[in-house]
C-alpha positions in Angstrom: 24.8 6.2 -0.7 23.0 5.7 -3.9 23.4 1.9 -4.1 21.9 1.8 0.0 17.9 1.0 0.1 16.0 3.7 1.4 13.3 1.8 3.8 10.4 3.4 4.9 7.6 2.2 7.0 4.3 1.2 5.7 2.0 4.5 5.6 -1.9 5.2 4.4 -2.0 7.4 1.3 -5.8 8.7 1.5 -6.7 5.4 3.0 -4.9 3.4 0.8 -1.9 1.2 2.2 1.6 1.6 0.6 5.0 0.2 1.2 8.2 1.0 0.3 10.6 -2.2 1.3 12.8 -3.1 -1.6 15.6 -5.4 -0.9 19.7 -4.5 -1.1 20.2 -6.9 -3.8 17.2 -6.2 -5.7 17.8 -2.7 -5.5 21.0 -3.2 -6.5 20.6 -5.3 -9.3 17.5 -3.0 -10.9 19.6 -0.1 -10.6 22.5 -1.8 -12.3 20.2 -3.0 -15.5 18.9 0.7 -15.6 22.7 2.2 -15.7 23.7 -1.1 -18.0 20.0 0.2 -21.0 21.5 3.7 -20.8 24.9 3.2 -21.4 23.8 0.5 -24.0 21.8 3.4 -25.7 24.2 5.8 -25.4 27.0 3.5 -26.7 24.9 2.8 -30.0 24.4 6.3 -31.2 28.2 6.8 -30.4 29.0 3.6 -32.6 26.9 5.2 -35.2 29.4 8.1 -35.1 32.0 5.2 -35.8 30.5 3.2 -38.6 29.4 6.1 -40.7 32.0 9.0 -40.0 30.7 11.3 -43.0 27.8 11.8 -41.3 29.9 14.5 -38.9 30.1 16.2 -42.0 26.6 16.9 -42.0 25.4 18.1 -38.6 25.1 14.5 -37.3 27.2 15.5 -34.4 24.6 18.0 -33.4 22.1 15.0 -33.7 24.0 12.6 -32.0 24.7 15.2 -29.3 20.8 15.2 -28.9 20.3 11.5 -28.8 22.5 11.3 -25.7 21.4 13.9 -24.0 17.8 12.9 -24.3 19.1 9.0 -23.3 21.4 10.7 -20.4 18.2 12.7 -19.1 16.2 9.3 -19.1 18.9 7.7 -17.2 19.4 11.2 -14.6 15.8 11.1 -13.9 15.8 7.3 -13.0 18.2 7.5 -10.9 19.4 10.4 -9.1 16.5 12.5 -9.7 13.6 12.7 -6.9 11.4 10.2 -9.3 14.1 7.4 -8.8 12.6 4.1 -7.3 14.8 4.4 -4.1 13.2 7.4 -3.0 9.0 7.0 -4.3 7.1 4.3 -3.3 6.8 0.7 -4.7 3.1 0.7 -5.8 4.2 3.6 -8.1 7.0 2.9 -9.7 6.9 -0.9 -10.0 3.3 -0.8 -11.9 5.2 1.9 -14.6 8.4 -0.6 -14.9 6.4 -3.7 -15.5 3.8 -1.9 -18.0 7.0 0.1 -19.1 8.4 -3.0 -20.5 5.9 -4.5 -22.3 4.9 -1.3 -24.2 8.9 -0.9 -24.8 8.9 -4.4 -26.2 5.6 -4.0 -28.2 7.2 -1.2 -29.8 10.7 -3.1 -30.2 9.5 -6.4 -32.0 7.0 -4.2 -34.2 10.5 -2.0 -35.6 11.9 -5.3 -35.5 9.9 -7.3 -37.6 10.0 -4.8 -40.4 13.7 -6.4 -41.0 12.2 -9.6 -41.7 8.7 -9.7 -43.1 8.2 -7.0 -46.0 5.2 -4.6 -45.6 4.3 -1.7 -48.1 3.9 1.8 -46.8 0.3 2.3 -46.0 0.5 -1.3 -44.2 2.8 -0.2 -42.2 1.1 3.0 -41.1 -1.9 1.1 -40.2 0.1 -1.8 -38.1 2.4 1.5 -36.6 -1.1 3.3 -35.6 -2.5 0.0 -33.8 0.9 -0.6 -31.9 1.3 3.4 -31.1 -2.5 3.3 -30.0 -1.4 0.1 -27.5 1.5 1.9 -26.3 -0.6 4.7 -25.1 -3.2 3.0 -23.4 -1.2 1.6 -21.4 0.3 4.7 -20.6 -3.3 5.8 -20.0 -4.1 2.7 -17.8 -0.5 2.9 -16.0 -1.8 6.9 -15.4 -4.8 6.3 -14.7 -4.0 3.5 -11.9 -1.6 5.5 -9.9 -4.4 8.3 -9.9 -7.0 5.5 -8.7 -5.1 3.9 -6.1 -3.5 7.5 -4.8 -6.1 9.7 -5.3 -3.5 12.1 -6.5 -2.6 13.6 -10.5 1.3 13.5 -8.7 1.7 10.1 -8.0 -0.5 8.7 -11.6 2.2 11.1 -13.1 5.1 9.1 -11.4 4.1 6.2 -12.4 3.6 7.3 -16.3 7.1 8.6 -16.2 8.3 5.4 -15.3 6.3 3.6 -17.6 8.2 5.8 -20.0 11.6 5.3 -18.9 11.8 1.9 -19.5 9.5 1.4 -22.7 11.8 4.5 -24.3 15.1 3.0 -23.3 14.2 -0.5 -24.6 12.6 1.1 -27.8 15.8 3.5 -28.3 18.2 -0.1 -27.7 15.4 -1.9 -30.0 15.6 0.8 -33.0 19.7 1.3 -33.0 20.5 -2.2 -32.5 18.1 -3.4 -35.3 19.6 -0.9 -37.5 22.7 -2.0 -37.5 22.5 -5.8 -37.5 20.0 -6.3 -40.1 19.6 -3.1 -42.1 21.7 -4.7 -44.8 19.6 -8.2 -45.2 17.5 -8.1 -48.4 14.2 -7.1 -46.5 16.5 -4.7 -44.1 17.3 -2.8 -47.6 13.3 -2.6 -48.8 12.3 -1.5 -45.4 15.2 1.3 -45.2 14.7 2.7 -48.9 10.5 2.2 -48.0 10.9 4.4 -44.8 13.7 7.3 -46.3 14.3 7.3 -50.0 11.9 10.1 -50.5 13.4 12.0 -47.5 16.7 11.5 -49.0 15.5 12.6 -52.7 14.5 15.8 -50.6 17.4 16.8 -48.5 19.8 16.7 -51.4 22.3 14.7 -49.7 24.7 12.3 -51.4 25.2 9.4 -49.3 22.1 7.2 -48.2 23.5 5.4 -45.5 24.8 8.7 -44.1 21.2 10.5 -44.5 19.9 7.7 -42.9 22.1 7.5 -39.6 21.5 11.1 -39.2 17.9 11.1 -39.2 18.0 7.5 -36.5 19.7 10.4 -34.4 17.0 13.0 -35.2 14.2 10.2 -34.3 15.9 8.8 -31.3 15.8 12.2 -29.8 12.0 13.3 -30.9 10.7 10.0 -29.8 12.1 10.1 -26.2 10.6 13.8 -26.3 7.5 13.6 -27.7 6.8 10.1 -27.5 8.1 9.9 -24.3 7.8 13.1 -22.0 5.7 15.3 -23.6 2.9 12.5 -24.1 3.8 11.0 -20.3 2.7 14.5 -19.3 -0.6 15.2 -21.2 -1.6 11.5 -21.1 -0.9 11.0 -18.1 -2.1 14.2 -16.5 -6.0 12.8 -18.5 -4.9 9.4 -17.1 -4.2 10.1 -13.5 -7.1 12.7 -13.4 -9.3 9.6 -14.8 -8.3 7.4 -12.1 -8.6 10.2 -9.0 -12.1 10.6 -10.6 -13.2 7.0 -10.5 -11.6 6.4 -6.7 -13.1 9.5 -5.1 -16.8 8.9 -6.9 -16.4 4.9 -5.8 -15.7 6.0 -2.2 -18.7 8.6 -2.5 -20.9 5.6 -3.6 -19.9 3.4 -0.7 -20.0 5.9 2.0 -23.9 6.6 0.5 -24.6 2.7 0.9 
């Protein structure tokens, strides 16, 4: 059963000792909190669909459609795909979660903040490449330590997918949520209008609120594609291959001395 542990005895992984013991209720719980973020996520974009019906008029089915499916994806792999934590190891998934949530939070409170403390456009874009550039370091280091400790570009990539997983899932809850809580507070407004009025002037559309639910959907999907897989796999791939570099030429200098 899915909801079972899957215990395995302790084993050396090129020397290295790993262990897979994860209690019932732990397990349980964990996998309860990952179902609870992607039905959360998916639940937002579908409320979107409710508050601003017009936008089915304009494709934003076709956009929500990709939202989910990029959310439910996220959720598939986590769970019931060979990358779930039940069935890899500890030491690589539980690194990814941890680093996972603080670069998902990083990410959160700096979309977040914009509701509350005005910043012009170009301060933005240097505050957004700072936090971006964090994010993907610790991708890097979350990579590059599942390469070090492994020995192995496989296992640094599992742990960079996880680390993706959750930061994406809390940033996708983050940018939704925020959205629609505090998009009409004064600062909410000037942020919104900052971020899309020229978009809007370009697509031709009519209704602002409606151009501006349909491209959350558009961004909710890239973001867990690009920002999320895509990158997970090139960064990690340097990341991992960093790490495998560093452990095999440290075991080549001991074994000299």
């Amino acid at each position: 059963m899915l909801c079972s542990p899957i215990p395995r005895p302790e084993r050396l992984i090129d020397g290295t000792r790993m262990t897979d013991s994860f209690t019932p209720s732990r397990h349980r719980i964990f996998r309860a909190a990952l179902l609870a973020i992607v039905l959360s996520d998916i639940a937002l974009v579908l409320l979107g669909l409710a508050l601003y019906p017009k936008v089915l008029k304009q494709r934003g089915l076709l956009g929500a459609g990709a939202a989910i499916s990029m959310v439910a994806l996220y959720g598939f792999l986590a769970l019931y795909s060979p990358l779930r934590f039940g069935n890899v190891d500890n030491q690589l998934w539980k690194p990814g979660v941890k680093l996972g949530t603080v670069g998902g939070l990083v990410l959160g409170l700096d979309l977040l903040s914009n509701y509350f403390i005005y910043r012009d456009g170009p301060t933005n874009s240097k505050i957004s490449l700072v936090i971006y550039g964090f994010y993907l370091l610790l991708l890097l280091g979350a990579a590059a330590r599942g390469g070090y400790i492994t020995r192995k570009i496989k296992e640094g990539l599992i742990v960079t997918l996880w680390y993706v997983f959750i930061a994406q899932l809390i940033w996708f809850f983050i940018e939704f949520g925020a959205y629609y809580l505090f998009s009409r507070t004064p600062i909410g407004v000037k942020f919104i209008q900052t971020e899309m009025q020229e978009d809007f002037r370009r697509s031709g559309e009519q209704d602002f609120q409606t151009f501006v639910i349909g491209d959350f959907f558009g961004a909710g999907f890239f973001h867990l594609l690009l920002i999320g897989l895509v990158a997970a796999l090139i960064f990690g791939s340097i990341g991992a291959l960093t790490g495998k570099i560093v452990a095999v030429l440290s075991k080549g200098s001991r074994s000299s001395n």
